[in-house]
N, C-alpha and C positions, 0 to 999 in steps of 0.2 A: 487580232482581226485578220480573215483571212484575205488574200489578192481581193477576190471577188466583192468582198464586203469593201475593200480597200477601190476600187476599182468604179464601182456603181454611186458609193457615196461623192466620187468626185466629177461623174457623168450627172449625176443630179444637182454638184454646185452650180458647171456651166448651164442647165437647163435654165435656173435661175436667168440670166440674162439673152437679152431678146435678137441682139446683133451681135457681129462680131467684133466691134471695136470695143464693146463692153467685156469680151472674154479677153479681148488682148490687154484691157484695163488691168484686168482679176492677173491675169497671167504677170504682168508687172508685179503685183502686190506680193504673189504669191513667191514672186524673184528678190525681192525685200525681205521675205519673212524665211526664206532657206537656212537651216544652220549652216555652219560653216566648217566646214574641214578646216584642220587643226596646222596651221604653218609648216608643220613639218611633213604634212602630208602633200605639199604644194609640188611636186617633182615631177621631171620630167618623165617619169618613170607612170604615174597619175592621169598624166596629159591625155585626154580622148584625142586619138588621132581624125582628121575630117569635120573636124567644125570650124567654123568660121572664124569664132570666137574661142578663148585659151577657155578649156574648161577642165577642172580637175574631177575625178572620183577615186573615193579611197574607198576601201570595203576591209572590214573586221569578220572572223570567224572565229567565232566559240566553241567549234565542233559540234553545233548543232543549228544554230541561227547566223544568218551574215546581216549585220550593219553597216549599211551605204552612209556614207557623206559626201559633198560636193562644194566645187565651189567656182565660179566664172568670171570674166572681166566684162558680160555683159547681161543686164538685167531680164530680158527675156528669156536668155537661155538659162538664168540661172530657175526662171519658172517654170520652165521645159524641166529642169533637174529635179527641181523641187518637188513634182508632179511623179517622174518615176523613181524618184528616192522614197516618197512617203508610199509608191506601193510595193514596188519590191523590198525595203528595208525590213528587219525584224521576221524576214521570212526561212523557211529552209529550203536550202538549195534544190530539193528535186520538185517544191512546190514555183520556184521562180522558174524554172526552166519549162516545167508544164504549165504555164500561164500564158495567156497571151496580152499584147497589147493594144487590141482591140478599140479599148476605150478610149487610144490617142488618136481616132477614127470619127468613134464616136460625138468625141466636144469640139470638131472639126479642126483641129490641130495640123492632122495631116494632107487637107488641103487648102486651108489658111495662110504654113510657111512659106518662105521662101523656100528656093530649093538649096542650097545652103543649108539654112537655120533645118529643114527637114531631115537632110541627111547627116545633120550634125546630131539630131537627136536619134536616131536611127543609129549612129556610133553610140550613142551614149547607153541604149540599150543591147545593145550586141555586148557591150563591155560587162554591164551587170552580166547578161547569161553566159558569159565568157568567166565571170566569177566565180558563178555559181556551180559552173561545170568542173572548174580545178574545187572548187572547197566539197563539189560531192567526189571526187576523185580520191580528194583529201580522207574525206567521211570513211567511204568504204577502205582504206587503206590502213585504218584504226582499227579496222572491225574484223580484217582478217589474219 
């Protein structure tokens, strides 16, 4: 599925609900249901610098697709993760980097946060395109 389809179908979960305490309800749930990076991915090396909260992200590259995981010591943020793990994940690097994140705009996210929890997600996505950019780096360096 691409960003966009990834993207719209989670602008249409929160339409679903009428206020925003019901989005920060969903936003908890969706911080419950996040997979978890894998213990050894726990490092401080992982650590998204500027969040409030400890929050991990690891990312795999196949040479063609990067897989995110994540993982927090606090449940919102980990549905702040949850949220840009399931759209950038499974994608290829020059399609994350030409994406925008729009949609965290959109489900009103971004003026909802604190200003903390805000800029903590704001690190958390700067790090995915900060991935994406060394694994297309990576890409092209295979290819010539």
């Amino acid at each position: 599925m691409k960003i966009e389809e990834k993207t719209q179908a989670i602008v249409n979960e929160f339409a679903n609900f009428d206020d925003w305490m019901d989005k920060y309800n969903y936003l908890i749930e969706l911080g419950k249901s996040l997979p978890l990076i894998e213990e050894r991915h726990k490092t401080e090396n992982n650590l998204i610098p500027g969040c409030q909260s400890r929050v991990w992200l690891h990312a795999d590259f196949d040479g063609e697709i990067v897989h995110f995981t994540a993982d927090s010591d606090a449940v919102i943020t980990k549905g702040i993760a949850n949220l840009l793990i399931r759209t950038f994940s499974d994608q290829r690097p020059q399609e994350i980097l030409d994406s925008s994140a729009n949609f965290l705009s959109e489900i009103g996210l971004t003026e909802h946060l604190s200003p903390t929890r805000s800029n903590g997600m704001l690190s958390m996505l700067k790090q995915i395109k900060m991935y994406a950019l060394a694994f297309k780096a990576k890409q092209q360096m295979g290819q010539s």
